[in-house]
C-alpha positions in Angstrom: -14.7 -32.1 -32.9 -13.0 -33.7 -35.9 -14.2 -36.8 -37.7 -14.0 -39.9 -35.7 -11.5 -42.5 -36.5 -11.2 -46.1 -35.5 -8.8 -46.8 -32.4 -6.8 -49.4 -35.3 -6.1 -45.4 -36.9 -5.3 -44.4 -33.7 -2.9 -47.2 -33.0 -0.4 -46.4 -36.1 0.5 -43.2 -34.8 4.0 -43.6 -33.1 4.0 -41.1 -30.2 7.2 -40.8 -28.4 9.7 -38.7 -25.5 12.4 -37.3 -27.0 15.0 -34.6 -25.4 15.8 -31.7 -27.0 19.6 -31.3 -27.7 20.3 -28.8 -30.0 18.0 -25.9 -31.3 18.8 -23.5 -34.0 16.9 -20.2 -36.1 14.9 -21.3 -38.9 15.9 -17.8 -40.7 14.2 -19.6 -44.3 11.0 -20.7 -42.5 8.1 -19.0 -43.8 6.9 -18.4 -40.0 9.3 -18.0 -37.0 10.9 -21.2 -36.5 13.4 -23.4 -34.9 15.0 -26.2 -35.9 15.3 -28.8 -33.3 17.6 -31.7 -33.1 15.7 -34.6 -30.8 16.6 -37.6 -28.9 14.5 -40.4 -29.1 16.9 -43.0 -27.1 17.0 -46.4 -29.2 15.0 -44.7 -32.3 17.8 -42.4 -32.7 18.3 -38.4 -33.2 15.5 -37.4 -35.3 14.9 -32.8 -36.9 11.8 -31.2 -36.7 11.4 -27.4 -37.6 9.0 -25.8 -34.8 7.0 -22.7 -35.0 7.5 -21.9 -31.4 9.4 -18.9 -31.1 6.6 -16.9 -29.3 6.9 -18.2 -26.1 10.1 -20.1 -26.0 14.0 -19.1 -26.5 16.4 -21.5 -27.7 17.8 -21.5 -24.1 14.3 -22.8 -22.9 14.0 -25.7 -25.2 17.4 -26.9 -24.9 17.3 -30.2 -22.8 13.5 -30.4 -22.8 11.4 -33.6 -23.0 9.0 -32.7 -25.7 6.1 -35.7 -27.5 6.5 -36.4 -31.2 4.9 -38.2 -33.8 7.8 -40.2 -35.0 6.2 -42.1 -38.4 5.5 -39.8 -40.2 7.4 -39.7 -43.5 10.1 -37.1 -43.9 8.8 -33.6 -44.9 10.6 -30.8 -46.9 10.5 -27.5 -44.8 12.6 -25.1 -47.0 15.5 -26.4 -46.8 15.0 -28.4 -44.0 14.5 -31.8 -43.5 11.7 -32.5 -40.6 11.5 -36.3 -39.4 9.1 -36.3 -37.0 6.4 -33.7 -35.3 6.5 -32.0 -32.1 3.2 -32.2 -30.8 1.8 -28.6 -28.8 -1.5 -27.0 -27.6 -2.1 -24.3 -30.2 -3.3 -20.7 -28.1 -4.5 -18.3 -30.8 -1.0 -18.2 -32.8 0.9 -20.0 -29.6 1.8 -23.7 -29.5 2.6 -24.6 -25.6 4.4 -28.2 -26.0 3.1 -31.2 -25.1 5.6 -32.9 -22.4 5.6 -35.7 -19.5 5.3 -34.5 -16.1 8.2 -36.5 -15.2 11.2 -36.6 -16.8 11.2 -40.3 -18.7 13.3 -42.3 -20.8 14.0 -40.8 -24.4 12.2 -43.2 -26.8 9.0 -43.7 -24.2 6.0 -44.9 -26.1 2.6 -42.1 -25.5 -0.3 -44.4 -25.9 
């Protein structure tokens, strides 16, 4: 277990639903990666880059509800912007996402 935080930490992490809409390669990532376009409903379209090529295709991912941390500040990856983080179970070197068992509005708050 990590250290232990205070539930006001845990409270100013924005977790959100977004949808999937587009997915790309990520050919200047250091590791496999895609660049995902995501839509958080009223937050807007937000870009992550996603090192999830080992057990997805782009087909896969395309459409999918996915959680995020959305406040995060903006993070050079290459030259890629990311804006928010796709949260996953990490398996060894595979990340299975993290996503609602029912489909939900984009933007849903993850508390």
């Amino acid at each position: 277990m990590s250290h232990t935080i205070q539930f006001d930490d845990f409270t100013k992490v924005d977790l959100r639903v977004g949808t999937i809409v587009e997915v790309n390669d990520f050919p200047k990532a250091k590791n496999p990666a895609y660049q995902l376009t995501i839509d958080f409903g009223d937050l807007g379209i937000k870009k992550s880059s996603a090192q999830i090529t080992t057990l997805y295709t782009k087909e896969d991912l395309l459409n999918k509800q996915i959680v995020a941390v959305v406040n995060f500040p903006k993070k050079q990856i290459a030259t890629f912007m990311s804006e928010c983080l796709v949260l996953g179970a990490v398996n060894n070197k595979d990340v299975i996402l993290l996503n609602p068992e029912n489909k939900v509005p984009n933007g849903t708050v993850v508390s």
